[in-house]
C-alpha positions in Angstrom: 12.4 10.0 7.1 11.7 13.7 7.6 9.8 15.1 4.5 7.9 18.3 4.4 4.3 17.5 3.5 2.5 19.0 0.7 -0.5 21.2 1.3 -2.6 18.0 0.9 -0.5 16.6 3.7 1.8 13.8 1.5 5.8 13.9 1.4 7.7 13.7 -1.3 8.0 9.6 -1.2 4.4 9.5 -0.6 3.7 11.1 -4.2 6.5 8.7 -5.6 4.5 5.6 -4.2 1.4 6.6 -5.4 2.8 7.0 -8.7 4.7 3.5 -8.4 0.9 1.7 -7.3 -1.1 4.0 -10.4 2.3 2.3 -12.9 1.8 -0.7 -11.7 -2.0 -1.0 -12.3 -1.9 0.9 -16.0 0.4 -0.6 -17.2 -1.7 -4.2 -17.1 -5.1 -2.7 -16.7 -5.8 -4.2 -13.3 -8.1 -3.4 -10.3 -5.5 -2.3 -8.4 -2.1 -1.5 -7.5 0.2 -1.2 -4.7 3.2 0.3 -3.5 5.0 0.2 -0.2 8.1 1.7 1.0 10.1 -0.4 3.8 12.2 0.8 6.7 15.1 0.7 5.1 13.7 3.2 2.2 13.4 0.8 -0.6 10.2 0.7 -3.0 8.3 -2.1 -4.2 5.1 -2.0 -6.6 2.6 -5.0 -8.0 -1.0 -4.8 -9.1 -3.3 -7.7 -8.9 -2.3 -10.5 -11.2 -5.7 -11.7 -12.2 -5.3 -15.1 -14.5 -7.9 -17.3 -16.0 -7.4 -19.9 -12.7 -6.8 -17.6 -9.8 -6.4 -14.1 -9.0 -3.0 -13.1 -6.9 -4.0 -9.6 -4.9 -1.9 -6.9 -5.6 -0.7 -6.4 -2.0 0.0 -10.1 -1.1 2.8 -9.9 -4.2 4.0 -6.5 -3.0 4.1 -7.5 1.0 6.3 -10.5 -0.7 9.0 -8.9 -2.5 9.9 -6.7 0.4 9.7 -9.4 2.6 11.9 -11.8 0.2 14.1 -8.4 -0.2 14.7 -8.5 3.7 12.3 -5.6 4.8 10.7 -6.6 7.8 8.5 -3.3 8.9 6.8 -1.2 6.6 6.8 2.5 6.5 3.9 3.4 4.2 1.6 1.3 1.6 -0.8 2.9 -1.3 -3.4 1.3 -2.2 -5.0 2.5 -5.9 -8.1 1.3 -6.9 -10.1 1.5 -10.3 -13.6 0.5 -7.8 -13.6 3.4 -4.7 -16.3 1.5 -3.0 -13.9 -1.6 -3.0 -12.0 -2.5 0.8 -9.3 -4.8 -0.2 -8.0 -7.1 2.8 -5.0 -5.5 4.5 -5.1 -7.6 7.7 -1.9 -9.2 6.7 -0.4 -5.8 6.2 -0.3 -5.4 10.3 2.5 -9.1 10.2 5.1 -5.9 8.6 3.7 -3.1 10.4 4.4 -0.7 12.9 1.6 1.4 14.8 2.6 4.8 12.9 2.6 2.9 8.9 0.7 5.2 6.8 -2.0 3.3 4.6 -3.3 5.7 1.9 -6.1 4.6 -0.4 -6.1 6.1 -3.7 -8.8 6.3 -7.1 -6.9 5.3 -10.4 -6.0 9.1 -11.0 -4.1 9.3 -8.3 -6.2 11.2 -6.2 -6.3 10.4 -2.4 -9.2 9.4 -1.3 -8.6 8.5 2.7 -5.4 8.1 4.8 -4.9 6.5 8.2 -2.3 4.6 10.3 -2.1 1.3 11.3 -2.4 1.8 15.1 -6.2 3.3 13.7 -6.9 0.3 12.0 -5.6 -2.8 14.4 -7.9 -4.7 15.6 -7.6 -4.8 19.1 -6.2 -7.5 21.4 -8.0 -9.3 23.6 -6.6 -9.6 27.3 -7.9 -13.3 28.1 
């Protein structure tokens, strides 16, 4: 997609997933929300689905409805989090995507507070 960034660097469907991850976590209160956009365009947006028994992380739903939905590689994910200092677990984020997926991390107000690319955060492979 070609998108003219912002002066703070995000596109148009950047801002739009950040406000689908800050919905998805007001509207039940939870630690955190995500929303990703696939390569075919399409949005998808969960927060964390925390139950007396178990606790479902926002991303694991979200990385399943677009994968249930047929999108296979990721474009960008949003991560917003009510706790800054917390580092949710996105290893399983690199089985949908491609060196150049954005991952933006964001505080409950929507403000950004880091942004990367997958092919930054891979671990590397080994070569034995």
């Amino acid at each position: 997609m070609s998108e003219n960034p912002t002066a703070d660097g995000l596109t148009a469907e950047d801002v739009k997933l950040i406000t689908l991850a800050r919905g998805a976590r007001e509207r039940i209160q939870a630690p955190t929300g995500v929303a990703v956009r696939d390569d075919m365009g399409r949005t998808y947006a969960a927060a964390d689905a925390v139950m007396p028994s178990v606790t479902v992380p926002a991303l694991t739903l979200v990385l399943g409805q677009a994968w249930i939905s047929g999108g296979r590689h990721l474009e960008a994910v949003v991560i917003v989090l009510v706790d800054t200092d917390a580092n949710p677990d996105i290893d399983f984020v690199f089985d949908m995507a491609r060196d150049g997926t954005e991952i933006i991390r964001c505080a409950a107000d929507g403000t950004v507070l880091d942004s990367t690319t997958v092919a930054q955060l891979r671990p590397p492979t080994s070569s034995s």
